[in-house]
C-alpha positions in Angstrom: 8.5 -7.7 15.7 9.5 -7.4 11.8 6.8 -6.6 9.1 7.3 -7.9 5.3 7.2 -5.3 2.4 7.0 -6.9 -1.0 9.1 -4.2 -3.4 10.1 -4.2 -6.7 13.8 -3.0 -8.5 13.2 0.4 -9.0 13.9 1.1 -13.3 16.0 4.2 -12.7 14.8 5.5 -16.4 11.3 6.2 -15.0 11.3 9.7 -13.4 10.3 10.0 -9.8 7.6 12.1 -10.2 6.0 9.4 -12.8 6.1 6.9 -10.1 4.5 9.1 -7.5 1.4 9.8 -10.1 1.0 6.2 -10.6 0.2 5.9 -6.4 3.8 4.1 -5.8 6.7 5.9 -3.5 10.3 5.6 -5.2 13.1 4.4 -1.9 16.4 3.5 -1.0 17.9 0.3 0.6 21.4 1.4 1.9 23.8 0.3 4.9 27.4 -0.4 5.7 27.3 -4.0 4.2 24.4 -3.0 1.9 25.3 -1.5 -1.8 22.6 1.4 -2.3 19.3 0.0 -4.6 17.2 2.1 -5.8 13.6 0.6 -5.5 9.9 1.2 -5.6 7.3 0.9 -3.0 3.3 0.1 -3.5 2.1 3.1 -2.1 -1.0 1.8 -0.2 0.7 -1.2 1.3 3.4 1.3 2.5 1.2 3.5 4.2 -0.5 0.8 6.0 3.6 -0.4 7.1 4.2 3.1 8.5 1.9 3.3 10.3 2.3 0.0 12.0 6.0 -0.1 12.6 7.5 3.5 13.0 11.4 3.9 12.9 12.3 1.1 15.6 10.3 -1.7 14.1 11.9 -4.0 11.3 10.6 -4.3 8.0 11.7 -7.5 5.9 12.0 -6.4 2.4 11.0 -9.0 -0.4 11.0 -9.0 -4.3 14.5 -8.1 -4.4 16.1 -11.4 -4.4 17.5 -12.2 -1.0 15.4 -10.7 1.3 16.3 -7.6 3.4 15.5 -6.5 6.8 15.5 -2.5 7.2 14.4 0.1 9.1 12.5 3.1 8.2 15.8 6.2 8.4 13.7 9.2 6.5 10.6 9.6 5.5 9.9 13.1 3.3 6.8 14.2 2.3 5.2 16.6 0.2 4.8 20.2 1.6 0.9 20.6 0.2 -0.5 17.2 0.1 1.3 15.5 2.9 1.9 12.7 1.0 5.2 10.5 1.2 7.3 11.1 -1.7 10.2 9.2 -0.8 11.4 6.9 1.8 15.4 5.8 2.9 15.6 2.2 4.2 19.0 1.8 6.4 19.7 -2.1 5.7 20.7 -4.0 9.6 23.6 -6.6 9.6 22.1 -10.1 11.1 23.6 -10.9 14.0 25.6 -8.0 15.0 24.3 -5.3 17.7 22.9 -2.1 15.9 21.8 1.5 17.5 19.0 3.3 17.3 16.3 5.6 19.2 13.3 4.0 20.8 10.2 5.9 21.9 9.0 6.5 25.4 5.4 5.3 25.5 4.0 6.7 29.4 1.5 4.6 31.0 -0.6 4.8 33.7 -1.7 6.8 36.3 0.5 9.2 38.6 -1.3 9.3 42.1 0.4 12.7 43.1 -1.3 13.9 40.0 -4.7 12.8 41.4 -4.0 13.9 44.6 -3.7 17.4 42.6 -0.4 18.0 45.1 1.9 17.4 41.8 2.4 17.2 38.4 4.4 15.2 36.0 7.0 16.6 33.8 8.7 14.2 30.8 11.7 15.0 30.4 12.5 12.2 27.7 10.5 10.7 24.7 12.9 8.4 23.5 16.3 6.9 24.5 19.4 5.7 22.1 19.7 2.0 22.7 22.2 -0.8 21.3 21.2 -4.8 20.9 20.7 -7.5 18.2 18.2 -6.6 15.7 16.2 -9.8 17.1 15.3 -8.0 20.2 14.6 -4.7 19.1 12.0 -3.3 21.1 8.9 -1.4 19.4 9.1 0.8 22.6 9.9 1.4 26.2 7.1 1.6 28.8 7.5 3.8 31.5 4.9 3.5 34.0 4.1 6.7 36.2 2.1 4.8 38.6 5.1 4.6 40.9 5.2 8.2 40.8 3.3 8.7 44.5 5.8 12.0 46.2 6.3 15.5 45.2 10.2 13.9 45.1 9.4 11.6 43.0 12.1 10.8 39.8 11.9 8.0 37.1 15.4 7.0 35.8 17.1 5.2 33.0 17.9 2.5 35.6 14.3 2.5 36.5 13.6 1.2 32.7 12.3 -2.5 32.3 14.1 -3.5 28.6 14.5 -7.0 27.4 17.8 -8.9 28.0 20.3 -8.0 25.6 19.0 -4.4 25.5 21.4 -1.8 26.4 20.0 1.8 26.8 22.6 4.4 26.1 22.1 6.9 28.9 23.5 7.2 32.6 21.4 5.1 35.2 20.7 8.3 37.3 19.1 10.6 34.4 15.6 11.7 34.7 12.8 10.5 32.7 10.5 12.1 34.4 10.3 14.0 37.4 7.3 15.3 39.6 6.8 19.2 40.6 4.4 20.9 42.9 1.3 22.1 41.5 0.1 25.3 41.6 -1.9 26.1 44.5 -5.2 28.8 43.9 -3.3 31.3 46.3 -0.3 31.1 44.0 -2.2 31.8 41.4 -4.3 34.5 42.8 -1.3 36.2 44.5 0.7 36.6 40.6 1.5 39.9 39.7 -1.7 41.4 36.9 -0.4 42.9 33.9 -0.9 47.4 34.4 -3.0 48.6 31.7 -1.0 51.7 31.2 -3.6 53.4 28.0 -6.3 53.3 30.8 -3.7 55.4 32.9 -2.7 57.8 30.5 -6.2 58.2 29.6 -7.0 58.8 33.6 -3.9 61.1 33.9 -5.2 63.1 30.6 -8.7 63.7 32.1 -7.3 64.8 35.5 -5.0 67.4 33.9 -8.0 68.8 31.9 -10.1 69.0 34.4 -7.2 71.1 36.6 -6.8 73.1 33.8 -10.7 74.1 33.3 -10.8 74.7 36.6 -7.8 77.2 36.0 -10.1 79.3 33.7 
């Protein structure tokens, strides 16, 4: 998927903070075939593009001349406000493979977790992966529907990606893995915190009452 962005040449005489007040969000375009520009983004439009694409999706870049395709590197934002104060674009080569990270997005329903026998730990959110720009995924699924046994393991082999999609991990490493749940014995049988003021103050009475006693 690849979302357009219409920019403009940013006019490096204007101060950043001038650009911010006017509602826009000053950038970079850089990359290893890509000479840095400085540019400047319509705030509005850009929020509604960050929301939509995220770091793995590419954004085609236009009002620059040829356009550019990008991807979202760094996003900072003000401490207070929250509001984006300036963005890095890493410009993509065509045609040649490029590495990123792509998000995990868990769907469905584990069984053993409705059975109440197990639950479902993630142990990854998002996997390194290497392919042409063309078929850059948004995402992976992983669905825990399969996930039926207190043994059960998702792996990176497990991982449905388009052809041409190569996930950097090892086949066997866990995505997620199911434990036992917790029964209500367990729970009852855990050792309870000693409230050791209610002590003292139990051990202070007792020697005050041996010592009255004494007299």
């Amino acid at each position: 998927m690849t979302i357009s962005l219409a920019v403009t040449a940013r006019d490096q005489s204007v101060k950043a903070e001038v650009i911010r007040l006017s509602g826009d969000v000053p950038a970079v375009v850089y990359g290893p075939k890509q000479e840095p520009i400085a540019i400047t983004l319509p705030g509005k439009e850009f929020e509604k593009v960050r929301k939509e694409a995220g770091e793995s999706t590419i954004i085609e870049l236009t009002g620059l001349g040829d356009k550019i395709e990008v991807l979202m590197k760094d996003v900072a934002f003000s401490p207070v406000k929250q509001l984006v104060t300036h963005v890095d674009f890493y410009a993509i080569e065509r045609g040649k493979d490029m590495t990123t990270d792509i998000a995990l997005e868990f769907i469905g329903e584990a069984p053993i977790e409705a059975s109440k026998k197990g639950m479902v730990t993630k142990v990854l959110y998002e996997v390194e992966v290497t392919c042409r720009p063309s078929v850059l995924p948004s995402h992976i699924d992983v669905d825990i529907s399969v996930l039926t046994t207190l043994e059960g393991k998702i792996h990176i082999s497990d991982l449905q990606v388009a052809k041409g999609v190569h996930i950097n991990a090892e086949p066997d490493d866990v995505v997620a893995v199911v434990s036992a749940a917790r029964t209500e014995v367990e729970a009852e049988t855990e050792p309870t915190e000693v409230d050791m003021s209610a002590i003292a103050v139990e051990e202070k009475g007792k020697t005050e009452s041996a010592e009255d006693s004494k007299e």
